[in-house]
C-alpha positions as CSV (number, residue, x, y, z in Angstrom):
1,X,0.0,0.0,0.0
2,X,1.2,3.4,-1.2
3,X,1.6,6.1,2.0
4,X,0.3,9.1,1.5
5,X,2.6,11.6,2.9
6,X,1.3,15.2,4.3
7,X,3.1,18.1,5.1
8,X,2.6,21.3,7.2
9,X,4.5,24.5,7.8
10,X,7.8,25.1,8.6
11,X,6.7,27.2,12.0
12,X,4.4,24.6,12.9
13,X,7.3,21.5,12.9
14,X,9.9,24.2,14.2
15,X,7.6,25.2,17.5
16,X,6.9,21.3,18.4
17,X,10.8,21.1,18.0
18,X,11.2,23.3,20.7
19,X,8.5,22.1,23.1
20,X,10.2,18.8,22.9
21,X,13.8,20.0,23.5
22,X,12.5,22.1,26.0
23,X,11.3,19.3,27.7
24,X,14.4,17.6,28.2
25,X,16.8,17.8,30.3
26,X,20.3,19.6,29.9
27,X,21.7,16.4,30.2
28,X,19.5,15.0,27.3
29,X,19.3,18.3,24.8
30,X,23.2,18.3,24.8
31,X,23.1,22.0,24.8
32,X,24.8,23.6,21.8
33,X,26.2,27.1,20.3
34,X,23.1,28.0,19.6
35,X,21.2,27.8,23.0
36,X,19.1,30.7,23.6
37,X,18.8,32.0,20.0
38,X,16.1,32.0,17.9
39,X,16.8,29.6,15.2
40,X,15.5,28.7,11.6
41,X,14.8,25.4,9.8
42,X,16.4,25.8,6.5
43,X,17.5,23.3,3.7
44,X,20.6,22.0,2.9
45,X,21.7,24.2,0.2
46,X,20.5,27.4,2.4
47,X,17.2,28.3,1.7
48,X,14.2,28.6,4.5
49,X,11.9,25.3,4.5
50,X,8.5,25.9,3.7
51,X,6.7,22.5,4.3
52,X,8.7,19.5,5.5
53,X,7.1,15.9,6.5
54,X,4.4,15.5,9.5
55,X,6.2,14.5,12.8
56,X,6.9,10.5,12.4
57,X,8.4,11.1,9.1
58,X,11.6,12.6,10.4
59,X,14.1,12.4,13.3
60,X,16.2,15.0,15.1
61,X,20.0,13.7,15.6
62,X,22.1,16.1,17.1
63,X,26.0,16.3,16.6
64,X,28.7,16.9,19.1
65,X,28.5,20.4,18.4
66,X,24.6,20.6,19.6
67,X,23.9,21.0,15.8
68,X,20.3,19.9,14.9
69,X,19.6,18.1,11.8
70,X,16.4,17.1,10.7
71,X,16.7,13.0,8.8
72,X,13.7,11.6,6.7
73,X,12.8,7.8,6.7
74,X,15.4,7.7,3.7
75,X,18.4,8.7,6.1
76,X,18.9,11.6,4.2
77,X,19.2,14.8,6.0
78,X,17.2,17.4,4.8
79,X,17.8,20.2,6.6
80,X,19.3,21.7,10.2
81,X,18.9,24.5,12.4
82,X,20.7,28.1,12.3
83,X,20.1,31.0,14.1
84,X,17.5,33.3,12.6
85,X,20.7,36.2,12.7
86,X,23.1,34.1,10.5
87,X,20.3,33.5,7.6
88,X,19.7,37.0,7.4
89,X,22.9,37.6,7.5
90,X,23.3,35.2,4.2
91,X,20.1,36.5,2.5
92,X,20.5,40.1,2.9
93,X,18.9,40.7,6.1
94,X,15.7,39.5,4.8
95,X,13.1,40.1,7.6
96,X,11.7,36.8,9.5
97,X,8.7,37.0,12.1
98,X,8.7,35.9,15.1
99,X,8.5,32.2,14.3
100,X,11.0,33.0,11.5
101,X,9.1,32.8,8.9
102,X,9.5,34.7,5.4
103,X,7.1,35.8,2.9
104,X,6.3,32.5,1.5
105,X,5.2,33.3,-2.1
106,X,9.5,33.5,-2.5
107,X,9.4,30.1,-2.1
108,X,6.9,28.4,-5.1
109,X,6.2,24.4,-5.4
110,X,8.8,23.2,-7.5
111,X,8.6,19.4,-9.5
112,X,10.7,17.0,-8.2
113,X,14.3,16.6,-10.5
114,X,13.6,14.2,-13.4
115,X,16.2,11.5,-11.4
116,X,14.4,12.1,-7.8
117,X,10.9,11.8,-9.8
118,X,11.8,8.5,-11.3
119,X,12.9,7.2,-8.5
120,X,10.2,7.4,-6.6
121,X,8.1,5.7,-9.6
122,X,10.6,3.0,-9.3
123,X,10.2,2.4,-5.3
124,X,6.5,3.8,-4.7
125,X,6.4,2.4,-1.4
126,X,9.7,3.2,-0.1
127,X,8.9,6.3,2.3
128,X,10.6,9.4,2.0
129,X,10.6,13.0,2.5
130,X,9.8,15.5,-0.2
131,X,13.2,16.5,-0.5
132,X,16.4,14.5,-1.1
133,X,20.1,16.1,-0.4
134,X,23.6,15.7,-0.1
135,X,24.1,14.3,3.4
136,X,25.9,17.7,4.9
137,X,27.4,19.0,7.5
138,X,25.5,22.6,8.2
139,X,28.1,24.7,8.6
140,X,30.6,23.7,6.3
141,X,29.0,22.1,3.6
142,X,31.0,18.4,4.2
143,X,30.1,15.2,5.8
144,X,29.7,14.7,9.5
145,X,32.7,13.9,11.1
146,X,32.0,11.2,13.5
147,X,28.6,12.6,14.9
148,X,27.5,11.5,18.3
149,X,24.0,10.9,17.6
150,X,21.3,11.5,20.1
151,X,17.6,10.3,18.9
152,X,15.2,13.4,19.8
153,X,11.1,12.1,19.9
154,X,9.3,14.5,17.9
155,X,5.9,16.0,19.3
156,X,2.9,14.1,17.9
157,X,-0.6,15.0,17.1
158,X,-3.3,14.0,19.5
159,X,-4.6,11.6,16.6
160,X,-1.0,10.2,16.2
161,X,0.1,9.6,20.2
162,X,-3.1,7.3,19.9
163,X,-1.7,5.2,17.7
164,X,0.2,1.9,18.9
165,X,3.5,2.1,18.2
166,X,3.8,-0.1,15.1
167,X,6.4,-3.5,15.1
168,X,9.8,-4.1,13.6
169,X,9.5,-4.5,9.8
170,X,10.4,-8.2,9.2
171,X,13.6,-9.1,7.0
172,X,11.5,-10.0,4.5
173,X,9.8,-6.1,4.2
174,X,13.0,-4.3,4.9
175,X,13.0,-1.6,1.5
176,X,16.2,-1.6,-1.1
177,X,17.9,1.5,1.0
178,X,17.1,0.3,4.4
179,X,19.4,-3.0,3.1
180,X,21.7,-1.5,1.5
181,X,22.6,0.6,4.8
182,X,23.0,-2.6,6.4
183,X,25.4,-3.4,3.9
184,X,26.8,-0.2,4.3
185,X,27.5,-0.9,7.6
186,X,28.9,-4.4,7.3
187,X,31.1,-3.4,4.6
188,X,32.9,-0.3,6.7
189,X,33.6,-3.2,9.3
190,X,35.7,-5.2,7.3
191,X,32.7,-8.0,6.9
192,X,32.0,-7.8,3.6
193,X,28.5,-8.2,2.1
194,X,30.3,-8.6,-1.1
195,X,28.3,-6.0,-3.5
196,X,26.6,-3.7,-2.3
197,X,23.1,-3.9,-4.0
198,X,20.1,-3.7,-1.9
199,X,19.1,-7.5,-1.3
200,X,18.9,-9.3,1.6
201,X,20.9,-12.7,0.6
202,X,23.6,-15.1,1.2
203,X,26.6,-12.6,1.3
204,X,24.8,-10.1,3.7
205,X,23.8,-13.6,6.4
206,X,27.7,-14.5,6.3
207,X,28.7,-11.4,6.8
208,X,26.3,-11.2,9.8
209,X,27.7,-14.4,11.0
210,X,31.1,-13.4,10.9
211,X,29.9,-9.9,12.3
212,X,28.6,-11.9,15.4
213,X,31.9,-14.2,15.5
214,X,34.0,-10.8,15.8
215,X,32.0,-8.8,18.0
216,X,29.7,-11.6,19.9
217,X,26.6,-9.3,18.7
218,X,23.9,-10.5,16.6
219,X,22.7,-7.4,14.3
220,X,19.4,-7.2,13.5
221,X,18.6,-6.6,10.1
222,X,15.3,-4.8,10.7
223,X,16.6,-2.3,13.6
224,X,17.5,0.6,11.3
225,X,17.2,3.0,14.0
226,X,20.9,1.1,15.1
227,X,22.4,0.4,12.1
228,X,21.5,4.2,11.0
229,X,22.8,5.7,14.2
230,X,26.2,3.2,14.2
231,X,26.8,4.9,10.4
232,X,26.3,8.4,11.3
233,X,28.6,8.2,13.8
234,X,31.5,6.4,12.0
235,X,31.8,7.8,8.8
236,X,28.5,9.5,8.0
237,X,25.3,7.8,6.5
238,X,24.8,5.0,4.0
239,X,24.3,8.0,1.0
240,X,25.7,10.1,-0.7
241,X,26.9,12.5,-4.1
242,X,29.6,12.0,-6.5
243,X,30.4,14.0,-9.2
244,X,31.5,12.5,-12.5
245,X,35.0,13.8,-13.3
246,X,36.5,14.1,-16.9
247,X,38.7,11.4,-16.1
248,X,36.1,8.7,-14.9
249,X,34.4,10.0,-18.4
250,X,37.3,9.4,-20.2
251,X,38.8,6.1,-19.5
252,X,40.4,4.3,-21.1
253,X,37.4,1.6,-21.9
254,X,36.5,-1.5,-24.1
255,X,33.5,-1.9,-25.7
256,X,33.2,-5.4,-23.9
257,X,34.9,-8.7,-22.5
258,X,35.6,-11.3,-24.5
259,X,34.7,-14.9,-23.5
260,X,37.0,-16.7,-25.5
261,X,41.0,-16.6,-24.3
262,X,42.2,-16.1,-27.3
263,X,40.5,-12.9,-27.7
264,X,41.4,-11.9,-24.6
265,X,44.9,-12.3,-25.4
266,X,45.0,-10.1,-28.6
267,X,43.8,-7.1,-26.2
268,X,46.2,-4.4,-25.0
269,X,44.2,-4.6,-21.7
270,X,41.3,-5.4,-20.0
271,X,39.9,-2.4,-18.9
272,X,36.1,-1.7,-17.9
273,X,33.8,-1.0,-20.5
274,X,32.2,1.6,-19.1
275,X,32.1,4.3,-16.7
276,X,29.4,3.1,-14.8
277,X,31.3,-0.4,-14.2
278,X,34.4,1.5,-12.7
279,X,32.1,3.4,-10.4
280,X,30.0,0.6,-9.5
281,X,33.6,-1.2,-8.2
282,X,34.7,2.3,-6.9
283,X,32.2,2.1,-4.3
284,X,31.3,-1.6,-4.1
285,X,28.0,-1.8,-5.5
286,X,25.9,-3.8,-8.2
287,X,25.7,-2.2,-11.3
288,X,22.5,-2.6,-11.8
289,X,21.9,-0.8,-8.4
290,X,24.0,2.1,-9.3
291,X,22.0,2.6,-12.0
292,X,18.5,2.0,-10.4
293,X,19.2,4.9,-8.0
294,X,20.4,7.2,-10.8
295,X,17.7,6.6,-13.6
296,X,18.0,8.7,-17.2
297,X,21.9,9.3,-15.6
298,X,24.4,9.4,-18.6
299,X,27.4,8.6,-17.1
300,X,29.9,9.7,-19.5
301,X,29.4,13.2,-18.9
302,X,31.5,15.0,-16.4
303,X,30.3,17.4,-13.9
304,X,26.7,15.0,-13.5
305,X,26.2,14.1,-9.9
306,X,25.3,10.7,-8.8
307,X,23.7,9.1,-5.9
308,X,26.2,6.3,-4.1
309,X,27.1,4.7,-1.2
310,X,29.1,5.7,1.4
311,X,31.9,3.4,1.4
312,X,34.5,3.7,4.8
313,X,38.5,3.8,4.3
314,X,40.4,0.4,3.3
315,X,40.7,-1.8,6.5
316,X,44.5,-2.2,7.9
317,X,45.9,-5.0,10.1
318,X,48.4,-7.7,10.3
319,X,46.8,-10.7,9.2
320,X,49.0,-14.0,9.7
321,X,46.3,-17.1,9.4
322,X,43.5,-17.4,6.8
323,X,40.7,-19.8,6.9
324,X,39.4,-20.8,3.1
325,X,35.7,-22.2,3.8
326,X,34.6,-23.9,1.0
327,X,31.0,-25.0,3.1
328,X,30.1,-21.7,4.1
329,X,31.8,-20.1,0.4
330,X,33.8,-17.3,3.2
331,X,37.4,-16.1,3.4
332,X,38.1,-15.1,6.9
333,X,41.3,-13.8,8.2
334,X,42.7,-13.7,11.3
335,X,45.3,-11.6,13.3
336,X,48.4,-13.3,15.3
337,X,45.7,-13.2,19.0
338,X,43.1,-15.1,16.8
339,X,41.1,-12.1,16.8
340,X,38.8,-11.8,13.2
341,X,40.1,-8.9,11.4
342,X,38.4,-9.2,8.0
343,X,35.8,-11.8,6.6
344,X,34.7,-12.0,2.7
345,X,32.1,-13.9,0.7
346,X,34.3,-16.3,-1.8
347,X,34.2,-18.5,-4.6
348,X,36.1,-21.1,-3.8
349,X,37.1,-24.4,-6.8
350,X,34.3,-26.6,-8.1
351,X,33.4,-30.1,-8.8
352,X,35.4,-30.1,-12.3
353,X,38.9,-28.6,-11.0
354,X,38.3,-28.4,-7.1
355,X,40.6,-25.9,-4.6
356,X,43.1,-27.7,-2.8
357,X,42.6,-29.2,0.9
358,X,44.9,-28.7,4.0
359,X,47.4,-26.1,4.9
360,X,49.2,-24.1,2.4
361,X,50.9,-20.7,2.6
362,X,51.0,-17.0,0.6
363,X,54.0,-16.6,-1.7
364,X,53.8,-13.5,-2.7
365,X,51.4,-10.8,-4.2
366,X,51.0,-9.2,-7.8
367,X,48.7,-6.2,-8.5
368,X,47.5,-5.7,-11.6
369,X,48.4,-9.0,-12.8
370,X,48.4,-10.6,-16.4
371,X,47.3,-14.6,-16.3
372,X,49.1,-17.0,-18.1
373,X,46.9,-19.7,-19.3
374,X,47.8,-22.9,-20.0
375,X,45.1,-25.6,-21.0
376,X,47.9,-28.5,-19.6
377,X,48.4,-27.1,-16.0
378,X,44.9,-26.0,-15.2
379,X,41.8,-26.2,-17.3
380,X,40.8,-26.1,-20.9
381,X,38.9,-23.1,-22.2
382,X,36.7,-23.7,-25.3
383,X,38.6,-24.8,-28.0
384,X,42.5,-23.2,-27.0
385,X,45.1,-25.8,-26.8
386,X,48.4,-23.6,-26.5
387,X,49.8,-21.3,-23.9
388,X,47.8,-17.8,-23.8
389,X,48.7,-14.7,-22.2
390,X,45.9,-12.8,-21.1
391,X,46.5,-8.9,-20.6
392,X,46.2,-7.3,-16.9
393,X,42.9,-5.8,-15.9
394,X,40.0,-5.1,-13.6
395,X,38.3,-7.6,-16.5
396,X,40.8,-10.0,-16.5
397,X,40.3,-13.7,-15.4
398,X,42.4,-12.8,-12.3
399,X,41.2,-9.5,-11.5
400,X,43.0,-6.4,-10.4
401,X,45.1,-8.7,-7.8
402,X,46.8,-12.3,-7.5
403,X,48.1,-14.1,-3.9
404,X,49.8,-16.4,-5.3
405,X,49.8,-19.4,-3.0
406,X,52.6,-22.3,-2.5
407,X,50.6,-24.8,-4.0
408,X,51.8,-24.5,-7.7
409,X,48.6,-22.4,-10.5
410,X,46.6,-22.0,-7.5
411,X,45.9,-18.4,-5.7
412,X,43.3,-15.9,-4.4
413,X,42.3,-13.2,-6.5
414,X,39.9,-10.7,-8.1
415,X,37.2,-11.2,-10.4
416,X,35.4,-9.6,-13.1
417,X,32.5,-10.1,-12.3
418,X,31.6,-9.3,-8.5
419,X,28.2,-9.7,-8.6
420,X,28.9,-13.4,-9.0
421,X,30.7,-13.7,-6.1
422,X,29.6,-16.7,-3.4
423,X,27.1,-18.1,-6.5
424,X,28.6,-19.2,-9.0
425,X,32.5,-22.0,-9.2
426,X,36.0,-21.4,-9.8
427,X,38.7,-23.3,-11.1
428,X,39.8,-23.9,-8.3
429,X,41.2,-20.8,-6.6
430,X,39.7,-18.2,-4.1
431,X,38.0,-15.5,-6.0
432,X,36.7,-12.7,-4.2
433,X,35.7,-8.9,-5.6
434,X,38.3,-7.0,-6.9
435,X,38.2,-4.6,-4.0
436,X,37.6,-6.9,-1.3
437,X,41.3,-8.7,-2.3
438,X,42.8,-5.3,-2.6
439,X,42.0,-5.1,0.4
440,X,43.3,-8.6,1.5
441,X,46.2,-8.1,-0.1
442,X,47.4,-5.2,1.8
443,X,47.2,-7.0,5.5
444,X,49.2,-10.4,4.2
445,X,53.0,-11.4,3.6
446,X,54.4,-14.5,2.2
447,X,54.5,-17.3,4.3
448,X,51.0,-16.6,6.2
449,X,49.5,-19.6,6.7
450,X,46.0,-20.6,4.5
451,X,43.9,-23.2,5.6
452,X,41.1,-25.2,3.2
453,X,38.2,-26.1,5.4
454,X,35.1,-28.0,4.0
């Protein structure tokens, strides 16, 4: 069922806001700067709101500077507090009432962009607020730095405190961006959900698993409230912009991936074919998903902002024992106390040319490797018979990284095709996403040791 959403004024929302904060303690309110100013709801790029959603459609977190910032059901913050001085300040002293309020015929409805508008027709059910920004910080026009949320209840409507307060959405309910902050999450704790695309499935419960292993918590999928407040405060929310440079426009690309070696092998390189596939690996998504959220985009223009993810910093370590679990189709790695450090979703051999068993060890590391292939060490590949060697490349059979490993052809690597990940056989080595063994790579040496569990 489609929810209607309804909207009143700016003045209304902004006076409930202060009944409730008055209402709290100073413990609770976290006094800020502004204390005992009169202040102003405006948007995100500066201009005075003039309807926002009905209390229960957004949430007050506050940062560690008592800044208030208004969030809609989307996690996107859509706008924050000032004081009614600095606005006018900005606009010319434009005159406010006393409610700070301005004449609102400067402010006429406007149609949603083309990309927000067909988003919504894409996710009618999803809820969200009428208005969909950059997630920024209100003073300087950046990210959050490592916010200490504090959830602030909103003041409800007679009609509305009548209401029972409504149960946890089941797994099976949870909406595309609610999953993919969960996702979000995962992936910035070195647990990798492999891509990043919206979908509750095998890759995210593995990561949970080894999230629980690590931490002894068991997340709950459905408690966005937690998973939205943990990402605030360590690194900023699950969304946000990117803007298209001329060199993510330019390339180099090919027009596509050969299947047969051969082909391969007459190729300078293996480069992406698009600039939509880079991105997508840039920030560990599905393409597909990229692309849902940024409908009508064209990609190879520079200066077009996108909506992404939020992905956190590379994960660093010393990782000295890896466990290859070919059951549970998971890499997990280990520091020198036994502690987890990082855990990814694998492919790992097959039934035709299966991954070897026991206790081997890391040789060494290439980046940006070429692949030799030869049809009498390893496998046969339609109808080549002779040595082949394949280019280096984010599309190569290997990906963007090889770890080689002491047993002789056999190694964990990148692929070219994340999405595959955890689904689909190898011939026989570990294949994880391109970023998720850059990553890997950068927390081993040779002679760690690599265990093959089944």
């Amino acid at each position: 069922m489609k929810t209607a959403f309804r909207s009143r004024p700016a003045a209304a929302l902004l006076t409930a806001t202060f009944v409730t904060l008055g209402s709290l303690g100073a413990h609770q309110a976290h006094a800020g700067p502004y204390d005992g100013q009169r202040m102003v709801l405006v948007t995100t790029d500066g201009r005075l709101m003039r309807d926002i959603p009905e209390a229960g459609s957004v949430r007050i977190i506050i940062d560690t500077q008592g800044r208030r910032l208004l969030v809609d059901n989307w996690n996107q913050v859509i706008g924050f507090e000032i004081p009614a001085w600095q606005y006018q300040q900005q606009n010319g002293n434009e005159q406010l009432d006393a409610r700070g309020r301005a004449d609102p015929s400067q402010f006429p409805e406007r149609p949603l962009p083309p990309r927000e508008q067909a988003l919504r027709d894409a996710f009618p059910d999803a809820p969200r607020a009428s208005i969909e920004r950059r997630d920024l910080n209100p003073m300087t026009g950046t990210v959050p730095t490592r916010p200490k949320i504090i959830e602030v209840p909103m003041v409800e409507e007679p009609a509305q405190a009548e209401q029972k307060a409504k149960p946890a959405p089941k797994t099976a309910s949870l909406s595309k961006a609610q999953v993919a902050a969960l996702q979000v999450y995962l992936d910035r704790n070195g647990v990798s959900p492999g891509v990043i695309d919206g979908r509750m499935g095998s890759n995210v419960s593995k990561a949970i698993d080894a999230w629980y292993e690590e931490t002894g918590e068991r997340i709950d999928p459905a408690d966005t409230d937690l998973i939205v407040s943990r990402l605030a405060a360590s690194g900023g929310l699950a969304f946000s912009t990117y803007t298209i440079t001329a060199e993510d426009a330019a390339g180099p690309f090919i027009a596509s991936v050969p299947t047969d070696y051969a082909e391969k092998a007459r190729l300078e390189r293996l480069a992406y074919t698009s600039t939509s596939e880079m991105l997508a690996e840039r920030f560990h998504m599905d393409e597909d998903y990229l692309k849902a959220l940024n409908p009508d985009v064209d990609f190879t223009l520079p200066g077009v902002q996108i909506k992404v993810v939020s992905i956190g910093e590379k994960k660093t370590g010393t990782v000295t024992r890896i466990i290859a679990d070919k059951a549970r189709k998971q890499v997990r790695a280990y520091d020198v106390n036994g502690r987890l450090v990082v855990a990814y979703p694998a492919t790992i051999g097959s039934g035709d040319t299966p991954s070897p068993s026991g206790d081997v060890t890391i040789k060494r590391v290439a980046h940006n490797p070429g692949y030799t292939y030869n049809p009498k060490v390893n496998f046969t590949q339609g109808e080549n018979k002779t040595i082949l060697q394949v280019p280096p490349g984010p599309n190569g059979p290997v990906g963007s990284i090889w770890i080689a490993l002491s047993k002789p052809t056999y190694g964990i690597h990148g692929t070219p095709e994340p999405s595959k990940i955890g689904k689909t056989e190898s011939h026989g080595c570990v294949r994880l996403t391109n970023w998720d063994a850059e990553e890997l790579a950068g927390m081993v040496a040779p002679g760690v040791n690599v265990s093959f569990t089944e």
